[in-house]
One Martini backbone bead per residue (centre of mass of N, CA, C, O) as a GRO file, in nm:
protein
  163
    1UNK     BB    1   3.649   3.690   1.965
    2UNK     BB    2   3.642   3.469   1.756
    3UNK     BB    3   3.788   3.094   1.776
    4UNK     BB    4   3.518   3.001   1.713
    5UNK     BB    5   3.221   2.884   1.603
    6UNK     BB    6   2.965   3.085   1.768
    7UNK     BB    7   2.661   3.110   1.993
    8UNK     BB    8   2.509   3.368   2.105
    9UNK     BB    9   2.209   3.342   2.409
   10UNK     BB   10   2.355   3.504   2.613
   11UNK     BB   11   2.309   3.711   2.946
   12UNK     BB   12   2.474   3.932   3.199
   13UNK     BB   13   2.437   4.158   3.460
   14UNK     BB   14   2.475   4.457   3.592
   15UNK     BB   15   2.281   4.620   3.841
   16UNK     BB   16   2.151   4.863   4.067
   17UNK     BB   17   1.877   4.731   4.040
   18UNK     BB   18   1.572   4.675   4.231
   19UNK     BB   19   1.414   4.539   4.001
   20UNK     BB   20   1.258   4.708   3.756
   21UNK     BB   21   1.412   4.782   3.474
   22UNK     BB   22   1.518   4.895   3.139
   23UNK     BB   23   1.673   4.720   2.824
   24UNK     BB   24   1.955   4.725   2.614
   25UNK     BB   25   2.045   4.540   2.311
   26UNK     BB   26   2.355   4.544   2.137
   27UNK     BB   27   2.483   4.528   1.814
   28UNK     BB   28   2.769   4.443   1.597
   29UNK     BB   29   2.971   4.383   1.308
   30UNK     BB   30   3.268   4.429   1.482
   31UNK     BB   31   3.345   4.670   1.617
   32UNK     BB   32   3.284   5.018   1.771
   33UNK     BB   33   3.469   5.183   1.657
   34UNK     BB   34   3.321   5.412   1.471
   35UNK     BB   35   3.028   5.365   1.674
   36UNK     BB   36   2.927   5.513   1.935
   37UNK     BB   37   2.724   5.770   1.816
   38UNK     BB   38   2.534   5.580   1.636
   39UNK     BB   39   2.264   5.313   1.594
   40UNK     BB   40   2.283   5.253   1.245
   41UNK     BB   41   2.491   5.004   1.281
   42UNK     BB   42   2.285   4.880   1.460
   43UNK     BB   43   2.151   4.604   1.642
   44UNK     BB   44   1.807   4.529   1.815
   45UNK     BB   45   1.766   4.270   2.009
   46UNK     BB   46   1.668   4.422   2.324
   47UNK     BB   47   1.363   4.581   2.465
   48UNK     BB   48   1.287   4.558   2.802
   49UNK     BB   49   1.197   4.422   3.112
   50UNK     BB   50   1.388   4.342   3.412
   51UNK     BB   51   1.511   4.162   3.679
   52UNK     BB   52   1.671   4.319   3.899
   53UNK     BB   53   1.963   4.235   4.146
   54UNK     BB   54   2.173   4.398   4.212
   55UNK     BB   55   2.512   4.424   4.304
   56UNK     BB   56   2.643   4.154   4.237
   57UNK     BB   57   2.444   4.042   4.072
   58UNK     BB   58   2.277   3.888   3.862
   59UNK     BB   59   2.128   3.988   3.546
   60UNK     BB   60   1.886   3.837   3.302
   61UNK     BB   61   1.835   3.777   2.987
   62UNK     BB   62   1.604   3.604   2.892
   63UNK     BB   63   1.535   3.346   2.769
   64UNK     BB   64   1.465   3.402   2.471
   65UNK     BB   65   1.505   3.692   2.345
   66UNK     BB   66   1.724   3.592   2.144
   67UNK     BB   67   1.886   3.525   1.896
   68UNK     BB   68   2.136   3.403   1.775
   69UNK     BB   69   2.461   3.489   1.747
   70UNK     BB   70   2.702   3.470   1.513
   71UNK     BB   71   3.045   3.360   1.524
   72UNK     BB   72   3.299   3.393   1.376
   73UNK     BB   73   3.610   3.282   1.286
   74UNK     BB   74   3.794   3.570   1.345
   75UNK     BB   75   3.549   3.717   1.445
   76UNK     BB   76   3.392   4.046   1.568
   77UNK     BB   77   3.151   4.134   1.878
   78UNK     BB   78   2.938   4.364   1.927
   79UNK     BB   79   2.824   4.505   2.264
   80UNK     BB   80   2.531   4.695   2.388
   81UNK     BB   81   2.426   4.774   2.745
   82UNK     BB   82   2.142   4.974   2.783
   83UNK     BB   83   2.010   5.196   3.038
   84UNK     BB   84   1.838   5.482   3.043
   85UNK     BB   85   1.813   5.487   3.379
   86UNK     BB   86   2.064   5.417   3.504
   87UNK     BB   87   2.067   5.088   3.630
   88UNK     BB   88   2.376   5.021   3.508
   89UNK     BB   89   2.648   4.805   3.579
   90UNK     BB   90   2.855   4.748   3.309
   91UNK     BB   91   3.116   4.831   3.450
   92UNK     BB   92   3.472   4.876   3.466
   93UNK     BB   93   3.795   4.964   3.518
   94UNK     BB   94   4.041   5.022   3.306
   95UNK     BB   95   4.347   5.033   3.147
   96UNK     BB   96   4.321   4.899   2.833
   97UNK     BB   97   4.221   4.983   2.517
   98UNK     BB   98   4.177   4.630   2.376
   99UNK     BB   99   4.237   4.435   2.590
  100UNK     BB  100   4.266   4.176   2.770
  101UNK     BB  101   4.051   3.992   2.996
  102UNK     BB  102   3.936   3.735   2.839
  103UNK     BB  103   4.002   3.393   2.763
  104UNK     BB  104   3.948   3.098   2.568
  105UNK     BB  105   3.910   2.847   2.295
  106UNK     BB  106   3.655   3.035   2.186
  107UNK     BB  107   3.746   3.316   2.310
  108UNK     BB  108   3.774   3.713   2.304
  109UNK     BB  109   3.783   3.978   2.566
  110UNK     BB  110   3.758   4.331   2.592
  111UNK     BB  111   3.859   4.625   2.637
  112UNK     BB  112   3.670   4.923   2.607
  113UNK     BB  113   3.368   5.073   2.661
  114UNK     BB  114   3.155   5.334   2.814
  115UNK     BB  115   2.797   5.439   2.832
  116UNK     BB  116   2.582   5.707   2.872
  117UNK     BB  117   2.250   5.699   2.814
  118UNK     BB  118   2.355   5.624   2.520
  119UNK     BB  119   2.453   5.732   2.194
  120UNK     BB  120   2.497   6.051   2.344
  121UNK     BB  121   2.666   5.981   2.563
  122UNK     BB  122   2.915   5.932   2.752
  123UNK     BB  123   3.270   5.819   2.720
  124UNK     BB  124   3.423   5.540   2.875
  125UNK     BB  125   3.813   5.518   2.925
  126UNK     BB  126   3.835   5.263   3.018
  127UNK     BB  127   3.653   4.926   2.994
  128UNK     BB  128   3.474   4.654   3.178
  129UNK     BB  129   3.284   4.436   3.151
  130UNK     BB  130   2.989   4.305   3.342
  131UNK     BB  131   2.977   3.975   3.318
  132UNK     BB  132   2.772   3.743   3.089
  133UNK     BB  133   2.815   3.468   2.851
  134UNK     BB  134   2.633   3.277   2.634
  135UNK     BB  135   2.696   2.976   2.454
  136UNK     BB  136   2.801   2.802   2.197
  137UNK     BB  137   2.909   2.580   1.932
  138UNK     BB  138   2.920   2.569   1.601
  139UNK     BB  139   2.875   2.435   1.335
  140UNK     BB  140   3.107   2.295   1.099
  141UNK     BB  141   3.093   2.288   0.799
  142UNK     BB  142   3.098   2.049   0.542
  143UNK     BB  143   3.261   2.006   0.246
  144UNK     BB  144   3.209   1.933  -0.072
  145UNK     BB  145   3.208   1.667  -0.288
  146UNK     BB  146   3.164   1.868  -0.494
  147UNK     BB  147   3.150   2.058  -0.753
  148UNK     BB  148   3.064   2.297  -0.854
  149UNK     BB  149   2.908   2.403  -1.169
  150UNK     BB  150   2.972   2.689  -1.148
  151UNK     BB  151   3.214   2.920  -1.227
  152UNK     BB  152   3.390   3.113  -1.130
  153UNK     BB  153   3.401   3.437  -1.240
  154UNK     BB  154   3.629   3.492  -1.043
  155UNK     BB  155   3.909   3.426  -1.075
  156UNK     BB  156   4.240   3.338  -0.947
  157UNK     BB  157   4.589   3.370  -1.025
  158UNK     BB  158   4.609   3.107  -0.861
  159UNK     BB  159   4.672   2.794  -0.863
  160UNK     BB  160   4.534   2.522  -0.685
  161UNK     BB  161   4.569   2.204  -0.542
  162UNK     BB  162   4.248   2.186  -0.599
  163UNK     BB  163   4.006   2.097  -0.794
   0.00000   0.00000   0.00000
């Protein structure tokens, strides 16, 4: 859950395998629950063989692999790291599914679930992902000095104190 406007542009995993590795990044906006189970309403970032580095070694996904995910203010955002071949050693046991993990001033990680090869496989609950998130802050847009030309056609009821 983005505490400020964010772009994700990079991660870091853990993987069993040393060598060639065949890994996917699956995103999508909101939480992951109501959709573990069909890749329909996911976006596939990268889908490609990465150089793994065995366990408790960062694995990275090259840099420039996948464009920027904005990620809005008190908005959250699923992804799903998955390895075909079972080379993904990308999560650790967790205590509570939804728990906080870690936070800081931009970002809260929670506790989700882990899936064996794919949206088809076994689901693992609770789960603490095993990585990095590379980020930045995204600007945030200054409001317009003009009001808009056309009026909003669905109007609140309720006047606010701005023109």
């Amino acid at each position: 859950e983005a505490k400020n406007n964010i772009f994700i542009h990079g991660l870091d995993i853990n993987t069993k395998a040393i060598g060639p590795a065949k890994m996917e990044l699956w995103t999508r906006a909101g939480t992951y629950k109501g959709h573990e189970k069909s890749s329909s309403e996911w976006r596939l970032l990268f889908n490609s063989t990465v150089q793994g580095n065995g366990l408790d070694v960062p694995t990275s996904i090259p840099a420039g692999s996948f464009s920027p995910i904005l990620v809005n203010t008190d908005e959250k955002r699923a992804f799903y790291v998955a390895c075909p071949k079972g080379a993904c050693q990308g999560y650790i046991l967790g205590t509570e599914e939804g728990s906080v993990v870690e936070s800081n001033s931009d970002m809260i990680i929670y506790e989700g679930i882990g899936r064996r090869l794919g949206f088809d496989g076994a689901i693992y609950s609770p789960r603490i992902w095993s990585g990095s998130l590379y980020y930045s802050l995204a600007p945030t847009p200054e409001p317009t000095s003009n009001p808009t030309p056309v009026p909003t056609p669905n109007p609140t009821g309720e006047p606010t104190s701005l023109p």
